[in-house]
PDB file of N, CA, C, O and CB in Angstrom:
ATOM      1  N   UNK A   1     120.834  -5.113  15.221  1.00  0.00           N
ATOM      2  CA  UNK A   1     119.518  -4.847  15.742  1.00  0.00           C
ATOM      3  C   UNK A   1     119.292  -5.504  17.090  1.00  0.00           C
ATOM      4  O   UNK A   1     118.389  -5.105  17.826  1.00  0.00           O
ATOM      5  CB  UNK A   1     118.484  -5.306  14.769  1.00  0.00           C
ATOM      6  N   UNK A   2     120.124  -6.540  17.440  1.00  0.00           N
ATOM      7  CA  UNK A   2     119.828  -6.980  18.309  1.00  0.00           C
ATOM      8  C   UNK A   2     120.478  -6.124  20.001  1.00  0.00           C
ATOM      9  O   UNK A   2     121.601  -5.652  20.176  1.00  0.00           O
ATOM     10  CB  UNK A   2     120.176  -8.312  17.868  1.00  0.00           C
ATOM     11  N   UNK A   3     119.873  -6.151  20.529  1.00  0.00           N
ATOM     12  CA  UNK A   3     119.969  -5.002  21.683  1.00  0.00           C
ATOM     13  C   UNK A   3     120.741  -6.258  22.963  1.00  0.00           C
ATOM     14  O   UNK A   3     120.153  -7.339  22.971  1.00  0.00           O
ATOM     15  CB  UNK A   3     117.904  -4.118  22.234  1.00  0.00           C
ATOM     16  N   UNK A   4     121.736  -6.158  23.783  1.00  0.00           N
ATOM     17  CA  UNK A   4     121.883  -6.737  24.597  1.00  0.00           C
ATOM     18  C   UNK A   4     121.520  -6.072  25.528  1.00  0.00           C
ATOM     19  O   UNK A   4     120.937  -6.812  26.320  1.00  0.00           O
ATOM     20  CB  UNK A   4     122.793  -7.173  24.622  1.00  0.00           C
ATOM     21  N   UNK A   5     121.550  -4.920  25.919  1.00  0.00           N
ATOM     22  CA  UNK A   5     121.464  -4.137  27.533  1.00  0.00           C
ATOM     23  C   UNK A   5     120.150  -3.917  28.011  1.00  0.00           C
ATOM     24  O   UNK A   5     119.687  -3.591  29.104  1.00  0.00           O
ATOM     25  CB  UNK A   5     122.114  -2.600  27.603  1.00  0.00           C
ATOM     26  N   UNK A   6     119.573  -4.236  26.666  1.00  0.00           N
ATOM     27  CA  UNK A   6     117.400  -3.901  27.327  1.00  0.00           C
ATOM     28  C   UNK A   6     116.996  -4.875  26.685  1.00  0.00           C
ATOM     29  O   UNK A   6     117.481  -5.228  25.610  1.00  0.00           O
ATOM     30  CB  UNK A   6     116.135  -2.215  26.737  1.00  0.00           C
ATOM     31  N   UNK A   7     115.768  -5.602  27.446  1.00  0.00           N
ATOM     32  CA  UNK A   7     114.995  -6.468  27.209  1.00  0.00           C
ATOM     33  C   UNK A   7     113.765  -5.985  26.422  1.00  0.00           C
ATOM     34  O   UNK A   7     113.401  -4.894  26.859  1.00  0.00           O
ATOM     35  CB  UNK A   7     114.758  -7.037  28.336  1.00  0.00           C
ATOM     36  N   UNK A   8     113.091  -6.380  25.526  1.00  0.00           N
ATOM     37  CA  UNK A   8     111.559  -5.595  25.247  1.00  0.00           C
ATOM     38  C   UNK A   8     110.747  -6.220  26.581  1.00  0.00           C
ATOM     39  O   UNK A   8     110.008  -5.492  27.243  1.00  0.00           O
ATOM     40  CB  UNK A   8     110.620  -6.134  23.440  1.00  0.00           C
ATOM     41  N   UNK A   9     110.929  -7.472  26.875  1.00  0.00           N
ATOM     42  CA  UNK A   9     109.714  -7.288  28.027  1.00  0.00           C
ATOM     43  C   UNK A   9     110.023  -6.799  29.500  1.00  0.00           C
ATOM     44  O   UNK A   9     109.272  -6.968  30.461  1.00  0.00           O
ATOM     45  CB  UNK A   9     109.028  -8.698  28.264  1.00  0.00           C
ATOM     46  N   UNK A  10     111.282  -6.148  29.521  1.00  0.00           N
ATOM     47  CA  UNK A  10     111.558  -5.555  30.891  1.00  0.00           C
ATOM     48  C   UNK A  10     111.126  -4.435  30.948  1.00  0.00           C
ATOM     49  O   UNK A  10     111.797  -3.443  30.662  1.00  0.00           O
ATOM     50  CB  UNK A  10     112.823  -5.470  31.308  1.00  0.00           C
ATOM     51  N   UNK A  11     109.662  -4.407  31.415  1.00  0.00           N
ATOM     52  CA  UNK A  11     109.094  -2.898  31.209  1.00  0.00           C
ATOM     53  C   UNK A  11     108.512  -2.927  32.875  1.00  0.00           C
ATOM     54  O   UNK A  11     108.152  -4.016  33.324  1.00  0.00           O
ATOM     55  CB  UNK A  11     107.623  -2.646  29.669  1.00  0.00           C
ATOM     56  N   UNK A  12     108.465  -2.096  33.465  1.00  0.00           N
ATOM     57  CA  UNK A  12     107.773  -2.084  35.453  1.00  0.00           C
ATOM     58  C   UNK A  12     106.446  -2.216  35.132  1.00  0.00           C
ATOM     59  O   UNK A  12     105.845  -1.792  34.145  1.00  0.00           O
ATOM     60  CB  UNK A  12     107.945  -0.339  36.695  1.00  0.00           C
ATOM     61  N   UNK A  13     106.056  -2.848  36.065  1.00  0.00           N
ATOM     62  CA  UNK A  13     104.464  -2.800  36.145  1.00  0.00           C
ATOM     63  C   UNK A  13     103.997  -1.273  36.859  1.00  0.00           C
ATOM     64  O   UNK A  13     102.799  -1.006  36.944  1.00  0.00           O
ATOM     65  CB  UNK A  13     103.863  -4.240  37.206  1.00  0.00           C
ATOM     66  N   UNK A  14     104.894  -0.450  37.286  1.00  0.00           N
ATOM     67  CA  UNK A  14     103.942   0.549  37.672  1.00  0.00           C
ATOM     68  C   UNK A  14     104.209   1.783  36.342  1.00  0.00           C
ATOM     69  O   UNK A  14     103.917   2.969  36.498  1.00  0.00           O
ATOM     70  CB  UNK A  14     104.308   1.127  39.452  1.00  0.00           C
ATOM     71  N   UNK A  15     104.777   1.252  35.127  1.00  0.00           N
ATOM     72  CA  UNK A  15     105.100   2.316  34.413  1.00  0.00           C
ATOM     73  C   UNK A  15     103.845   1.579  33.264  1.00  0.00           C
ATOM     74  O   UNK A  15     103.037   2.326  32.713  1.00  0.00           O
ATOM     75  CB  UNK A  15     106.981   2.581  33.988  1.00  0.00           C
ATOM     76  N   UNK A  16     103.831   0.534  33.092  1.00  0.00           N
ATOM     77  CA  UNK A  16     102.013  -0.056  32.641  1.00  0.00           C
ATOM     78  C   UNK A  16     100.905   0.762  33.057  1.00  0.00           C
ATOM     79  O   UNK A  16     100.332   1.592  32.351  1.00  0.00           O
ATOM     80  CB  UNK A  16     101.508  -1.564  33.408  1.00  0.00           C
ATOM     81  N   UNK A  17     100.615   0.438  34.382  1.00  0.00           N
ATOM     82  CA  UNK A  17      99.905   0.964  35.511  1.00  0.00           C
ATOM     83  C   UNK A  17      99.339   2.282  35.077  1.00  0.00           C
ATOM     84  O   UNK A  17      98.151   2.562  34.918  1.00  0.00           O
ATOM     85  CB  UNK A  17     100.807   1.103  36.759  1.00  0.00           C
ATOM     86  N   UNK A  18     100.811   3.344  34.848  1.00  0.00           N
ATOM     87  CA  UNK A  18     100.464   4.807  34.466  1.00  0.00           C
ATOM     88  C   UNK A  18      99.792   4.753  33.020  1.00  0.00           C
ATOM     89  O   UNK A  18      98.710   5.283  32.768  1.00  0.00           O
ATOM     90  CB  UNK A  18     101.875   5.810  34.448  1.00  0.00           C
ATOM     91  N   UNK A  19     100.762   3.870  31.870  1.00  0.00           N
ATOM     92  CA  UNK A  19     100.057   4.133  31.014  1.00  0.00           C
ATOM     93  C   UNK A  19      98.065   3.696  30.566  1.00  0.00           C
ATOM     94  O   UNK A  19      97.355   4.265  29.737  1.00  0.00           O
ATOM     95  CB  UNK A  19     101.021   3.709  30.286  1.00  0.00           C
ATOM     96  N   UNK A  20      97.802   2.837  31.247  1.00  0.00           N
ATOM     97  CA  UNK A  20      96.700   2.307  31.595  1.00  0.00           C
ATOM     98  C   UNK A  20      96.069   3.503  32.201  1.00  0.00           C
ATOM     99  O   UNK A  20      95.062   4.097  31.816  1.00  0.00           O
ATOM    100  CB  UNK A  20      96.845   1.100  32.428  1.00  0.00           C
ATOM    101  N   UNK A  21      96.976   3.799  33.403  1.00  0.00           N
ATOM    102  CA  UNK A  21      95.477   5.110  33.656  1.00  0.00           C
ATOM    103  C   UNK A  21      95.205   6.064  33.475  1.00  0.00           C
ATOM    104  O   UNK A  21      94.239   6.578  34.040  1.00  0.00           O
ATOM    105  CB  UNK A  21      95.052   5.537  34.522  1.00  0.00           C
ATOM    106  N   UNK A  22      96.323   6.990  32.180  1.00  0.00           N
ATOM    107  CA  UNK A  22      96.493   7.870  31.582  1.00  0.00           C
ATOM    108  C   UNK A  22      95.176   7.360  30.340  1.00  0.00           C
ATOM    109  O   UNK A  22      94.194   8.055  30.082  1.00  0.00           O
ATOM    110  CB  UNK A  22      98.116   8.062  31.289  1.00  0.00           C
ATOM    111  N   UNK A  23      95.436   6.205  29.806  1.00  0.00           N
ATOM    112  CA  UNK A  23      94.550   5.994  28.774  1.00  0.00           C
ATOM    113  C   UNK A  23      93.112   5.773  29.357  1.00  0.00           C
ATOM    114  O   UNK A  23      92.184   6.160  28.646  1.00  0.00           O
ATOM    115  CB  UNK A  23      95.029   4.826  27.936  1.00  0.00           C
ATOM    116  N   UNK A  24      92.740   5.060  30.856  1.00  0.00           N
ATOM    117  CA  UNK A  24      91.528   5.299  30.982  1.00  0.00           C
ATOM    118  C   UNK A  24      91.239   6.953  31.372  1.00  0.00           C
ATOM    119  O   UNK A  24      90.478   7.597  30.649  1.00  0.00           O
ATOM    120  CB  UNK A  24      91.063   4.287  31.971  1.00  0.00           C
ATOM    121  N   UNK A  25      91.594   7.298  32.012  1.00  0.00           N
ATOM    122  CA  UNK A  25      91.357   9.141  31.625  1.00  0.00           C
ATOM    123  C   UNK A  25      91.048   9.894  30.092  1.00  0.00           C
ATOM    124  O   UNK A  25      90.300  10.857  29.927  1.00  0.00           O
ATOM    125  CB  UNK A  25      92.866   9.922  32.007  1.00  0.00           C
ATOM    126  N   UNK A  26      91.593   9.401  29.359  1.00  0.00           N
ATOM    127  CA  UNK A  26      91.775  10.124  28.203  1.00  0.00           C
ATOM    128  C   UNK A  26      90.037   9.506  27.757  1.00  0.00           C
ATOM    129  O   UNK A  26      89.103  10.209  27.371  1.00  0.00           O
ATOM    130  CB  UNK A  26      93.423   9.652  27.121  1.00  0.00           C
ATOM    131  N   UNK A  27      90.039   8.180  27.943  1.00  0.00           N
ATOM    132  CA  UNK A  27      88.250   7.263  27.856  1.00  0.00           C
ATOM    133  C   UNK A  27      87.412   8.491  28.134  1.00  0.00           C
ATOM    134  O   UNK A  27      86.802   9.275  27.407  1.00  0.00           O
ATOM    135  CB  UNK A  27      87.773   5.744  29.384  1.00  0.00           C
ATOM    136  N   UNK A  28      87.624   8.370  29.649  1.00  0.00           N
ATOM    137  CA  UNK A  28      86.494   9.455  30.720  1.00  0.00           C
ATOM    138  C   UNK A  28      85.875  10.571  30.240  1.00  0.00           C
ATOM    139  O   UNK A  28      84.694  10.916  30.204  1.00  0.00           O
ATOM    140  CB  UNK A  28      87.186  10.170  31.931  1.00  0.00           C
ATOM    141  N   UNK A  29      87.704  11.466  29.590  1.00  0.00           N
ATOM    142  CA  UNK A  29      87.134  12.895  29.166  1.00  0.00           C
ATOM    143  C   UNK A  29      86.907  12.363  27.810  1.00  0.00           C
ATOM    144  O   UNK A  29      87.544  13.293  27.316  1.00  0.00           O
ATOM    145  CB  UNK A  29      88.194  14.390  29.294  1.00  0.00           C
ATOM    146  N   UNK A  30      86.631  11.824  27.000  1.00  0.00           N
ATOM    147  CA  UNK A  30      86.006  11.497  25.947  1.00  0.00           C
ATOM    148  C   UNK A  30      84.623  11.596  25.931  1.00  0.00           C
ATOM    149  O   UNK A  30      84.040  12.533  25.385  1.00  0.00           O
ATOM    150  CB  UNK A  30      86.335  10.416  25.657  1.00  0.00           C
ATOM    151  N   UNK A  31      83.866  10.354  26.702  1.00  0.00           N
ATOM    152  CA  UNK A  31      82.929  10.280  27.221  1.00  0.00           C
ATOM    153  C   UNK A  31      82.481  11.152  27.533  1.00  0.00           C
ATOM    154  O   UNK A  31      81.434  11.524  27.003  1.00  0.00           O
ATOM    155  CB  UNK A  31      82.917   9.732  27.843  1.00  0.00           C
ATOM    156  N   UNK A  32      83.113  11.901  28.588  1.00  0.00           N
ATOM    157  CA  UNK A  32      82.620  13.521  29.283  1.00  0.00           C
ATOM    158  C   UNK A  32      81.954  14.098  28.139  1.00  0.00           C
ATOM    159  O   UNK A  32      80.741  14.136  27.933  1.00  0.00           O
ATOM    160  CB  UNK A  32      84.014  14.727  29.833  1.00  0.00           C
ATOM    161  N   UNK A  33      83.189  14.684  27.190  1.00  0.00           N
ATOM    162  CA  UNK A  33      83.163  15.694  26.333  1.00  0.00           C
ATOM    163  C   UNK A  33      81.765  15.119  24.994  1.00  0.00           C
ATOM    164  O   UNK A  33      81.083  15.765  24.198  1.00  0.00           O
ATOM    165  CB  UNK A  33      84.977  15.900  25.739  1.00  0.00           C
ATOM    166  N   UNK A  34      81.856  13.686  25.307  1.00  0.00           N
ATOM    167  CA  UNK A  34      80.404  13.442  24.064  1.00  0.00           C
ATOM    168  C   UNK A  34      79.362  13.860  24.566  1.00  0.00           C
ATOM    169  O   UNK A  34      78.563  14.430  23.823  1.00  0.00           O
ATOM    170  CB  UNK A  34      79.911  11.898  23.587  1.00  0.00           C
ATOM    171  N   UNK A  35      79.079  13.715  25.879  1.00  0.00           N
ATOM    172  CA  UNK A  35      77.581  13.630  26.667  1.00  0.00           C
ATOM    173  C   UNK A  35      77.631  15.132  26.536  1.00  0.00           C
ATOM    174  O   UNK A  35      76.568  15.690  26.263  1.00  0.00           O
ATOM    175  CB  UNK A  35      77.386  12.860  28.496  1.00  0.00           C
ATOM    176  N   UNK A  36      78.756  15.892  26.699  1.00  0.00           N
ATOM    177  CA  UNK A  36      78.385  17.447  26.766  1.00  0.00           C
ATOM    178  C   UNK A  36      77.386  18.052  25.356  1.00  0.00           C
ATOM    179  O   UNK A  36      76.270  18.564  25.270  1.00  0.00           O
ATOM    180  CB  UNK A  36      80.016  18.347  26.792  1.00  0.00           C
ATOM    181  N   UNK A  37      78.610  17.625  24.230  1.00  0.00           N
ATOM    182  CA  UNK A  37      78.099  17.921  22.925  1.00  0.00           C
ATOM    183  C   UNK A  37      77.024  17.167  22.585  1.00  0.00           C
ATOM    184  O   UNK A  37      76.798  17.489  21.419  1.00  0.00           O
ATOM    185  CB  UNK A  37      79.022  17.780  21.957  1.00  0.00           C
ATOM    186  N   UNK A  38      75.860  15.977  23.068  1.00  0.00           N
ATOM    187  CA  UNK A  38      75.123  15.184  22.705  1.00  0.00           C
ATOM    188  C   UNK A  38      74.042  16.430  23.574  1.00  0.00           C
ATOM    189  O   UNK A  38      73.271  17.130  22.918  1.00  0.00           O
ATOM    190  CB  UNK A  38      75.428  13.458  23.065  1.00  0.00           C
ATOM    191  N   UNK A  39      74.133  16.526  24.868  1.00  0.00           N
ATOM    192  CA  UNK A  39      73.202  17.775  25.496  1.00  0.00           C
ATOM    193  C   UNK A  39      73.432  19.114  24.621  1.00  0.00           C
ATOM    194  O   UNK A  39      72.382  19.518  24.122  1.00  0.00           O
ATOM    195  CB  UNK A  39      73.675  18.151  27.220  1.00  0.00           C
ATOM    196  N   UNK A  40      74.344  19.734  24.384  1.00  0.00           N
ATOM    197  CA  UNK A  40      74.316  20.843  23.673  1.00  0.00           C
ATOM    198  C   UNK A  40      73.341  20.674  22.225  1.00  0.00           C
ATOM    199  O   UNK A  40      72.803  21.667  21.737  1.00  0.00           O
ATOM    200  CB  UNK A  40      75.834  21.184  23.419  1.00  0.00           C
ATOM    201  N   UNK A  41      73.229  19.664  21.775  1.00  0.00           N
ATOM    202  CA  UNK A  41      72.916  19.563  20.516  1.00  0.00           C
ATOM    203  C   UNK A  41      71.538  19.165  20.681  1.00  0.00           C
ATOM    204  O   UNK A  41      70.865  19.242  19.653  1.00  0.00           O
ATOM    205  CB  UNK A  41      73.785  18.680  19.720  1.00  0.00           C
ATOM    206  N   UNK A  42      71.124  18.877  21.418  1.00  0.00           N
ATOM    207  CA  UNK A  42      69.343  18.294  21.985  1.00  0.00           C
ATOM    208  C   UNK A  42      68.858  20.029  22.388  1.00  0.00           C
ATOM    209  O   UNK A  42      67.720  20.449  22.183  1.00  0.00           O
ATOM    210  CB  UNK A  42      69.303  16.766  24.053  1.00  0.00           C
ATOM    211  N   UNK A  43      69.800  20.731  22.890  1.00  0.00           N
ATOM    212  CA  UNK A  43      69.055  21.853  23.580  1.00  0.00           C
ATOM    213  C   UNK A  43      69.249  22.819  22.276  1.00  0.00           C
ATOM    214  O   UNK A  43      68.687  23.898  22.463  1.00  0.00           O
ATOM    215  CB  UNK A  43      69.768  22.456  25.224  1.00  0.00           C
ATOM    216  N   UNK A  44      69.837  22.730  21.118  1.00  0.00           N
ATOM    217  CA  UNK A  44      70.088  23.713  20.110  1.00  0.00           C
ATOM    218  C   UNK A  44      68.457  23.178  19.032  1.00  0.00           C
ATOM    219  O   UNK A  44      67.593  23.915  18.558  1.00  0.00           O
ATOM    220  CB  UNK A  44      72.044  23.445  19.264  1.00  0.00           C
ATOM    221  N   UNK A  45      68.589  21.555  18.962  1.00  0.00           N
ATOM    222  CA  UNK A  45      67.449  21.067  18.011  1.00  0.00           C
ATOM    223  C   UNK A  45      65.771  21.767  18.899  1.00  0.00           C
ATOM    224  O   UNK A  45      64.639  21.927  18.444  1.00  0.00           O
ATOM    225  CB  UNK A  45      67.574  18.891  17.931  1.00  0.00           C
ATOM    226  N   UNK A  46      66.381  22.034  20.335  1.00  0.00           N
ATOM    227  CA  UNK A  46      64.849  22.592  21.064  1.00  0.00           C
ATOM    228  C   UNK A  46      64.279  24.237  20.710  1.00  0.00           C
ATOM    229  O   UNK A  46      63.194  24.807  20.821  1.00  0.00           O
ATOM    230  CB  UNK A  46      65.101  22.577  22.952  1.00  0.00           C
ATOM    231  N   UNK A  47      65.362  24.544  20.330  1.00  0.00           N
ATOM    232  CA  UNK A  47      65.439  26.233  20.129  1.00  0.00           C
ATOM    233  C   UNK A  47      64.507  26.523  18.648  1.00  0.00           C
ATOM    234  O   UNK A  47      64.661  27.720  18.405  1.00  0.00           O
ATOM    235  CB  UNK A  47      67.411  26.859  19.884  1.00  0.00           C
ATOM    236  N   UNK A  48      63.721  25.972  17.711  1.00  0.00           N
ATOM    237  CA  UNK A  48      63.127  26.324  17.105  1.00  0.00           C
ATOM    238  C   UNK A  48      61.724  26.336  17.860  1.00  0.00           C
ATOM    239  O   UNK A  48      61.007  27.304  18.114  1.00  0.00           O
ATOM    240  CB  UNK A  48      63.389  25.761  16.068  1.00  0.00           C
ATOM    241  N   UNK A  49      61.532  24.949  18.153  1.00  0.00           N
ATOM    242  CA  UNK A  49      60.019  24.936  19.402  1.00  0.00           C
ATOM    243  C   UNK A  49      60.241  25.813  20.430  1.00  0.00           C
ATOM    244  O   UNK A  49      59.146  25.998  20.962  1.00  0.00           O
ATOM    245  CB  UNK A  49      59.687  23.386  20.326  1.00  0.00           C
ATOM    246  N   UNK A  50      61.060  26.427  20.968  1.00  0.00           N
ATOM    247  CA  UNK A  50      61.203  27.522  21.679  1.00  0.00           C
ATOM    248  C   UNK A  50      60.890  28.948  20.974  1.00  0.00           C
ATOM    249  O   UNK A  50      60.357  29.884  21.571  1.00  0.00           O
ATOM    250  CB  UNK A  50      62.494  27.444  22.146  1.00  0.00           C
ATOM    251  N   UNK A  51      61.084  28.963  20.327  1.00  0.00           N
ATOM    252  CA  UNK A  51      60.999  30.259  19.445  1.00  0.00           C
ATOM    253  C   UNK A  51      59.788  29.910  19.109  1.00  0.00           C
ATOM    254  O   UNK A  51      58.992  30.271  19.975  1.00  0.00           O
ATOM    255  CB  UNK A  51      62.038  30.578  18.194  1.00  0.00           C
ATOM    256  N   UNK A  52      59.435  29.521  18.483  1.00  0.00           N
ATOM    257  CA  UNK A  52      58.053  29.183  18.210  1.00  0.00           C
ATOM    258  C   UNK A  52      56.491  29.349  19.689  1.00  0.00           C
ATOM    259  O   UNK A  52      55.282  29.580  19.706  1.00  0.00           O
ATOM    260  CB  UNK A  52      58.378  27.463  17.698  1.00  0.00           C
ATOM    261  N   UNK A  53      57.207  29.155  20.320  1.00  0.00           N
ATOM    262  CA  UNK A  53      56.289  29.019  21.511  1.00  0.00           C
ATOM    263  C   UNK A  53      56.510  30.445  22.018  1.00  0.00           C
ATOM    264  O   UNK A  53      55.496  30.889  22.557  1.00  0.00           O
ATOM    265  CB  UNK A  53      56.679  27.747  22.659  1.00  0.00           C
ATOM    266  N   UNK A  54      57.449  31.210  22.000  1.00  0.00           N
ATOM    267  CA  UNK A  54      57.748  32.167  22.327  1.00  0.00           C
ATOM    268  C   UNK A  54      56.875  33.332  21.305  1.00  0.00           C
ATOM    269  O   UNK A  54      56.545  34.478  21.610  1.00  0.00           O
ATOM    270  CB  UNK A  54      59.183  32.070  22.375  1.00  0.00           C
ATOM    271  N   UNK A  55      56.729  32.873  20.491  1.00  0.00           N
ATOM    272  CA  UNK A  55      56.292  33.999  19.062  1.00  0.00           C
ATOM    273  C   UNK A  55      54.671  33.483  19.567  1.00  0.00           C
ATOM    274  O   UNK A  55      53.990  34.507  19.615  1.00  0.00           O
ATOM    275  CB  UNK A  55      57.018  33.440  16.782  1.00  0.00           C
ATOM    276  N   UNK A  56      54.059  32.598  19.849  1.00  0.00           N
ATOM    277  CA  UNK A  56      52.807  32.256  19.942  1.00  0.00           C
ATOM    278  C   UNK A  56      52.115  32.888  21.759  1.00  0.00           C
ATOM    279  O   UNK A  56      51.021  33.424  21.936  1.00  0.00           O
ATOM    280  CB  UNK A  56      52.866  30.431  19.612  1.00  0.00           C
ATOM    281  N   UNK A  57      52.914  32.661  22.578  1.00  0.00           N
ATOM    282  CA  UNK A  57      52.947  33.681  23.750  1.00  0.00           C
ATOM    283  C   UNK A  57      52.793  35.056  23.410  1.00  0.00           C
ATOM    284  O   UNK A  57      51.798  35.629  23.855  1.00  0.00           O
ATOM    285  CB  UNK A  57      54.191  33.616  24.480  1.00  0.00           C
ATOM    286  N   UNK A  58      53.548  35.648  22.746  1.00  0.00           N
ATOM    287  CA  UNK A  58      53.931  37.466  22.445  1.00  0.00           C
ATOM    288  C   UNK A  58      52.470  37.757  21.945  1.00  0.00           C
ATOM    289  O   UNK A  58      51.682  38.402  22.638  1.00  0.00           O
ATOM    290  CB  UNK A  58      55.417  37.974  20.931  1.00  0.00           C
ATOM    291  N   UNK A  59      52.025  37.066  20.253  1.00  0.00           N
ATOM    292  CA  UNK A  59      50.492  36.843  19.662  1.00  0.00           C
ATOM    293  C   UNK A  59      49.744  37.071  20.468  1.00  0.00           C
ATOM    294  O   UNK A  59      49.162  38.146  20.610  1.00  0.00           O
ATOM    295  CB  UNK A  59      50.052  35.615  19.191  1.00  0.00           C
ATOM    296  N   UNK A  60      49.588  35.785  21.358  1.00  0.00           N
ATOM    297  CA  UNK A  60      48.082  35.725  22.474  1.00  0.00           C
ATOM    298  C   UNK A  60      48.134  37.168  23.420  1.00  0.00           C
ATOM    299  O   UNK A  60      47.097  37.713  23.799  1.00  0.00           O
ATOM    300  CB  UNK A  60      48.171  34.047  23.861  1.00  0.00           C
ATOM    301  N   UNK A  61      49.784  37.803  23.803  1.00  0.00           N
ATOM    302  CA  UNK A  61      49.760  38.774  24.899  1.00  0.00           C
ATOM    303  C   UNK A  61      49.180  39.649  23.598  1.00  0.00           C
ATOM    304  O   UNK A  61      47.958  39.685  23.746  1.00  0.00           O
ATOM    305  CB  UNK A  61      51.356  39.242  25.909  1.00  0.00           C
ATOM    306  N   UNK A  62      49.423  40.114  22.813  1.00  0.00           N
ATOM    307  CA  UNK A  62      49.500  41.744  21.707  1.00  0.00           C
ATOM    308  C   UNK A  62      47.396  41.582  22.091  1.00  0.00           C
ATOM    309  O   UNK A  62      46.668  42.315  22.760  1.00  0.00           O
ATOM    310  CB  UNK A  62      50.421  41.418  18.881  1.00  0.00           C
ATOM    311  N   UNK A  63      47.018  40.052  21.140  1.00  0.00           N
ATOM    312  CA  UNK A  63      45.684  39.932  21.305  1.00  0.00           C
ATOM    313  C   UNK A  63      44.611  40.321  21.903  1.00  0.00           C
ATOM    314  O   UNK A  63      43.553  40.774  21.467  1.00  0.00           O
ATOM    315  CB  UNK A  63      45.586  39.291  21.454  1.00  0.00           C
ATOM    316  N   UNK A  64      45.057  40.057  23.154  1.00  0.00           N
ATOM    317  CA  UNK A  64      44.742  40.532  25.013  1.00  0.00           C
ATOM    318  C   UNK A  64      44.805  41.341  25.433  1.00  0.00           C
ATOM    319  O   UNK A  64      44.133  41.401  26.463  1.00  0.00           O
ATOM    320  CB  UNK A  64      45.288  40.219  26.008  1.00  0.00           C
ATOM    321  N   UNK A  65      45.626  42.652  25.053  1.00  0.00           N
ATOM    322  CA  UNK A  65      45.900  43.854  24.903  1.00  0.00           C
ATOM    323  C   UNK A  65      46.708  43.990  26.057  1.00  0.00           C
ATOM    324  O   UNK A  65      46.829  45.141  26.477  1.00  0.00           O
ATOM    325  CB  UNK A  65      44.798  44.718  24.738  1.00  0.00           C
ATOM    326  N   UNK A  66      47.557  42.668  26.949  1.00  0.00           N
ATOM    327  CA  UNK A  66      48.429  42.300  27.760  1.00  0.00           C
ATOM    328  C   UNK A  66      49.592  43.167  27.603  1.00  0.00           C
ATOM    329  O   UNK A  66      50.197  43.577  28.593  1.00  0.00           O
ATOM    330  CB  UNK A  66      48.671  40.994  27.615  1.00  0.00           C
ATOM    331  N   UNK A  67      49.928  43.460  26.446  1.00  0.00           N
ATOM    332  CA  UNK A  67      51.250  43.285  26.031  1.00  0.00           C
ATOM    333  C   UNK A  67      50.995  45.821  25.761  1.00  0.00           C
ATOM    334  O   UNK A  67      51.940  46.496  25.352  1.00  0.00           O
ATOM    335  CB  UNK A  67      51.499  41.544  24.014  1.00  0.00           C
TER     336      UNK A  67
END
């Protein structure tokens, strides 16, 4: 098991570097992708008071003889 030709801590600092900023990317679009689905899901919970307001508009126009 014991390895003579590679060290475990002989690793480059710019091959760290990548993996570090591969993993803060992967953070980012995380983040990204929550805030998307956290807005999608605020504007889906709005769609009944929308409909609703929408059905109470159409009412008042039919009423008014607007419509």
């Amino acid at each position: 098991m014991d390895r003579t030709d590679a060290n475990r801590a002989d690793v480059d600092v710019d091959d760290l570097l990548k993996v570090i900023l591969v993993l803060a990317i992967a953070w980012l679009l995380l983040e990204i992708f929550g805030a998307v689905l956290d807005l999608t899901f605020a504007l889906l919970d709005a769609v009944p008071t929308l409909i609703a307001v929408v059905i109470v508009v159409l009412i008042a126009l039919r009423l008014t003889d607007r419509i």
